[in-house]
C-alpha atoms as one frame of an Amber mdcrd trajectory, in Angstrom:
protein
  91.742  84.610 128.979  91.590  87.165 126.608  93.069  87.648 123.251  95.357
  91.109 122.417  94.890  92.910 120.092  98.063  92.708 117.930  99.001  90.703
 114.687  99.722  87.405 115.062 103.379  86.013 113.897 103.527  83.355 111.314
 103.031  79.542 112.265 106.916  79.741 111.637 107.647  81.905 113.727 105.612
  80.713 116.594 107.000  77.611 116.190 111.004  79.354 116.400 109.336  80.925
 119.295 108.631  77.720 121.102 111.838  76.808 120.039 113.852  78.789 121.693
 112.040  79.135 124.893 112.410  75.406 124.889 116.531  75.670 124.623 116.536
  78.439 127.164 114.674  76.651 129.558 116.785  73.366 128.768 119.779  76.057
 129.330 118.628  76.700 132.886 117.783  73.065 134.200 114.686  72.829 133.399
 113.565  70.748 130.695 109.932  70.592 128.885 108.833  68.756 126.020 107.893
  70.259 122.446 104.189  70.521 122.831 104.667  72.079 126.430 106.520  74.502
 124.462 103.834  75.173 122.014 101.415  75.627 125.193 103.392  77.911 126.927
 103.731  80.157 123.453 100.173  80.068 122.997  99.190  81.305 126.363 101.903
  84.128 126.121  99.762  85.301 123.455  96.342  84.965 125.240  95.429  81.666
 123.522  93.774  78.444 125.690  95.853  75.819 123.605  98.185  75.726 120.955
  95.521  74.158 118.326  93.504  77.456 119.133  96.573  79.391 118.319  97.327
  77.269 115.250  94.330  78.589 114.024  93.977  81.700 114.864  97.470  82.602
 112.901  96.473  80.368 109.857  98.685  78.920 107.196  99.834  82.253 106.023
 103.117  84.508 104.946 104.975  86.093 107.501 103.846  88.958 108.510 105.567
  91.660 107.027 105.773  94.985 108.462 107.619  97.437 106.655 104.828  99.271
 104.900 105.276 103.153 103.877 103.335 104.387 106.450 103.277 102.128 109.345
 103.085 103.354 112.603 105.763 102.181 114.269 107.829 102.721 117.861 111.075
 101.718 119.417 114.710 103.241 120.602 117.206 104.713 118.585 120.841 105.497
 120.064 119.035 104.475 123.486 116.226 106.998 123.253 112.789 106.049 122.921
 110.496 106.793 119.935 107.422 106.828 118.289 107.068 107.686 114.611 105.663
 106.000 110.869 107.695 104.592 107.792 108.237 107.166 105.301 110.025 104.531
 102.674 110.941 100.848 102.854 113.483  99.157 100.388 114.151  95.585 100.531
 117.701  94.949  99.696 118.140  92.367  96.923 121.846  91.980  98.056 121.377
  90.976 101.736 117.695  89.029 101.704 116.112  89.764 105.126 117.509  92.830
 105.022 115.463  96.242 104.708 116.381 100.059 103.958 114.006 101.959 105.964
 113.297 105.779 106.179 111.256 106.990 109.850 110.010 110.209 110.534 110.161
 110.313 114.442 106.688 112.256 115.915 108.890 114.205 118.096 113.125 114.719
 117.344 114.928 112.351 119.425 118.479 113.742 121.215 121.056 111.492 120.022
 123.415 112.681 122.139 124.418 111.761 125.546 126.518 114.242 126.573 124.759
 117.103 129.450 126.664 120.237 127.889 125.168 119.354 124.062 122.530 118.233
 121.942 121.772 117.019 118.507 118.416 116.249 117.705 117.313 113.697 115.231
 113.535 113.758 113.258 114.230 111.593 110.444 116.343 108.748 110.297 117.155
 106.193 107.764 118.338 102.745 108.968 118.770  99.105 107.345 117.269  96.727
 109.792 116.664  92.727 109.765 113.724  90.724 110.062 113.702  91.598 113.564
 113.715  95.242 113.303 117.178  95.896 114.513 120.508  97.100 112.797 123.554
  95.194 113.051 125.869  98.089 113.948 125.953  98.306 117.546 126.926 101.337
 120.211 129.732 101.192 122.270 127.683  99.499 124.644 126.672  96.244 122.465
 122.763  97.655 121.710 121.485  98.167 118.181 121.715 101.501 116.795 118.001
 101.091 116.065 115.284  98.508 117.423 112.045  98.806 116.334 109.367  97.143
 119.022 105.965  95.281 118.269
């Protein structure tokens, strides 16, 4: 099997990871043991074991990637993007929380409606650790999620 190219998530987060694929699959009838759960994770990310895995992401910080910048791509109102950081705040008040300004490569229509259009180049959003805003459109998805 072969590895992809990508950045590793912390041990942490891994570990969440196999986790929660262990509660969904408890959730559906079908129940698996922790360390099957680690397995599973580290084949998902191209690994042959989870002690290959383990070491591959290291004993490290969480990987953190709201960098001025960063290339980064994902949907915004529903319409896909592609675009870089142009500034990152962390907010003191809400930890986990992050003020970020994009610069989309191409304006994205934020607008729905046939008969008009209002295009959208740079955005500012606060997002959490998983790259998505907590206000919501009418249909229940993030105003912003950011995809890695």
């Amino acid at each position: 099997m072969t590895h992809e190219l990508r950045t590793l998530p912390s041990l942490d987060i891994l570990k969440d990871q196999a986790k929660h694929l262990r509660a969904l699959l408890a959730a559906a009838g079908n129940e698996i043991g922790h360390s099957k759960s680690l397995e599973l994770i580290a084949a998902q990310y191209g690994y042959r074991d989870w002690n290959t895995l383990h070491a591959a992401a290291g004993n490290r910080p969480p990987f953190n990637p709201w960098m001025l910048g960063v290339r980064v791509r994902g949907h915004y109102l529903g319409q896909p993007f592609a675009g870089e950081i142009l500034s990152a705040q962390a907010l003191t008040a809400k930890p986990g929380h992050y003020r970020l300004t994009f610069k989309f490569d191409e304006p994205v229509d934020v607008v729905t409606f046939e008969s008009f259009s209002a295009f959208r180049q740079r955005v500012t959003a606060i997002v959490d650790e998983n790259g998505r805003t907590v206000e919501r459109t009418s249909n229940g998805r993030p105003h912003l999620e950011l995809e890695w």
